[in-house]
Each structure stands twice: as structure tokens, then as C-alpha cells.
C-alpha positions in Angstrom: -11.7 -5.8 12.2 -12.4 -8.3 9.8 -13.5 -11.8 10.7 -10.4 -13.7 10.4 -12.6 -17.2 10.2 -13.3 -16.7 6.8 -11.3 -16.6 3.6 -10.9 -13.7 2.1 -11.7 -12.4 -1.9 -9.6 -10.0 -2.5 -11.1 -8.7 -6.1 -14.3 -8.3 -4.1 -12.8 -6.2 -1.2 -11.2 -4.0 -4.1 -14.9 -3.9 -4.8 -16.0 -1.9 -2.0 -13.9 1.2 -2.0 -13.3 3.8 -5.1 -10.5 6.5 -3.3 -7.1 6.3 -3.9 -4.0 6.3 -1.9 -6.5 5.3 1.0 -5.3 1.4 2.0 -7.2 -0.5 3.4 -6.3 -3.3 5.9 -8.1 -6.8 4.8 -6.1 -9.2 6.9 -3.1 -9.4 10.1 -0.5 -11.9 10.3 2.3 -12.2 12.8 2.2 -8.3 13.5 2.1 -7.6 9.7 -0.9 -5.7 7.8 -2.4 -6.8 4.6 -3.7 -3.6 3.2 -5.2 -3.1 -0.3 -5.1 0.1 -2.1 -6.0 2.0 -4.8 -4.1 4.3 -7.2 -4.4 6.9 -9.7 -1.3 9.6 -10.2 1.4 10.2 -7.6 1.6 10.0 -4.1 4.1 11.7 -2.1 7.8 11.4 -1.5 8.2 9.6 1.8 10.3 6.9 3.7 9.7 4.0 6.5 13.0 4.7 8.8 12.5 1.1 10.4 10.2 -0.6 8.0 10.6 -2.5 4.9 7.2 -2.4 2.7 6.3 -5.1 0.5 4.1 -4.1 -2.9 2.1 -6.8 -4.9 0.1 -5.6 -8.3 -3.1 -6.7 -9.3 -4.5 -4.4 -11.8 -2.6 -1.4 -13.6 0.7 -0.3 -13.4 2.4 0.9 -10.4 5.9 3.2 -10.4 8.0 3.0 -6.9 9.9 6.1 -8.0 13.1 5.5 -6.0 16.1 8.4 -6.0 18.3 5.9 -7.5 15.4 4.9 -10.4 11.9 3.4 -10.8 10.3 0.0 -10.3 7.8 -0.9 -12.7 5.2 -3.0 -11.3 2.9 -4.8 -13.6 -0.3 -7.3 -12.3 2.0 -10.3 -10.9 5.2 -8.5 -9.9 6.1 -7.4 -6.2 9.2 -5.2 -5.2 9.9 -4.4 -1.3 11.2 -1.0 -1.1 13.6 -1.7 1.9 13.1 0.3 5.5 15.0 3.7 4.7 14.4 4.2 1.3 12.9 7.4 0.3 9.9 6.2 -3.0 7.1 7.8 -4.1 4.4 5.5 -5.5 2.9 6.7 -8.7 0.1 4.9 -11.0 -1.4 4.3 -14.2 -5.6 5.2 -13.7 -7.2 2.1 -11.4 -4.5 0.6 -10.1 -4.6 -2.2 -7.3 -2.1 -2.9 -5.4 -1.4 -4.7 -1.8 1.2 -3.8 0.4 2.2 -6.3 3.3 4.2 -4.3 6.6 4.5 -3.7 10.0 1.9 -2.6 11.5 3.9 0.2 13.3 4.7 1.3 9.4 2.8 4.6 9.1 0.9 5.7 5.5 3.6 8.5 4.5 6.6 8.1 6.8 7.6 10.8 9.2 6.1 13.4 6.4 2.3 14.6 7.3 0.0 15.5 3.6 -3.6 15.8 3.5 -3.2 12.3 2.0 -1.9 10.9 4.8 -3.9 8.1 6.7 -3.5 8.0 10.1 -2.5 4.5 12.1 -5.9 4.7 14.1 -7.8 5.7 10.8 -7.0 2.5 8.6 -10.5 0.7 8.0 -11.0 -2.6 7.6 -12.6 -4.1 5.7 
């Protein structure tokens, strides 16, 4: 876990990871993760049947590709893609991103990929 004494630089800790569509959690508030991620092409179609989840660009572009139409995300914008919705993220080659959820919000939903990140397998960092 990360030591929660000290600020935290959050171009740096984009710094010391290069996969994508791995998060990574950099900070815990109130029950919610901070997780950072990376990401290059698409995702997977998935939803968060009791979870909202919160997106915040950095770098790049990010696409919530939501049944009823995409979200463009550029560095400054955020969107929450509300508990229920079905979205698959897609982005633009390096894109950073932070998402801010529950921590009972699993990586891909209900739906199990190779991509998929276990709960007990987020790092910190």
C-alpha cells in the first residue's frame, strides 16, 4: 500500500508502469480507489451493476463507448459512467486516465477476459 503520509505525483506514478488496461491504485479515500491507468485500443464491453465509475484524462484521448453513444474525453474532462451502464473504454495510443470508485467495483464487471484484473491483484503503487 502506498504511504498515505506523503503527497502524491501523479505524472511520476504514470512513470512507473508501461501496460495498458492494467490500473493501478495510487491512493484510498472514504472506501473509494484512486487508480491510474493506461490505454491504448479497446477494452471490453462491461458494466458495474452497483457502482458508478468516475474517469479523469490526463494525456490522450479516451472514448466511453456507451450503447446510447460515446463520451469523448480529452486531458481535463471527466465523465462518471453511472452504476448499470454497460461502456467499453477505448483509447487513442498512451493514454492516462484515473478512475475514482468503490473499491468493491471490480476491473470488468460480472464479465471475466484475460484482461481482467482481479480485486486482490490491483498493485499499488
Amino acid at each position: 500500500m502506498a504511504n498515505q503520509d506523503s503527497k502524491i505525483n501523479i505524472e511520476e506514478k504514470f512513470s512507473l508502469f508501461n501496460e495498458v488496461w492494467t490500473p493501478k491504485v495510487v491512493a484510498q479515500s472514504n472506501g473509494q480507489l484512486v487508480k491510474i491507468a493506461k490505454g491504448e485500443g479497446e477494452l471490453v464491453w462491461h458494466k458495474h451493476d452497483n457502482e458508478d465509475e468516475l474517469f479523469i484524462v490526463f494525456k490522450g484521448q479516451l472514448t466511453l463507448q456507451l450503447r446510447s453513444g460515446d463520451i469523448v474525453l480529452n486531458p481535463g474532462e471527466m465523465y462518471v459512467v453511472p452504476k448499470g451502464v454497460e461502456h467499453c473504454p477505448k483509447a487513442k495510443s498512451d493514454t492516462h486516465f484515473m478512475m475514482v470508485e468503490p473499491a468493491s467495483t471490480a476491473h470488468t464487471g460480472a464479465l471475466k477476459t484475460d484482461r481482467t484484473v482481479a480485486s486482490e491483484d490491483q498493485e499499488w503503487i
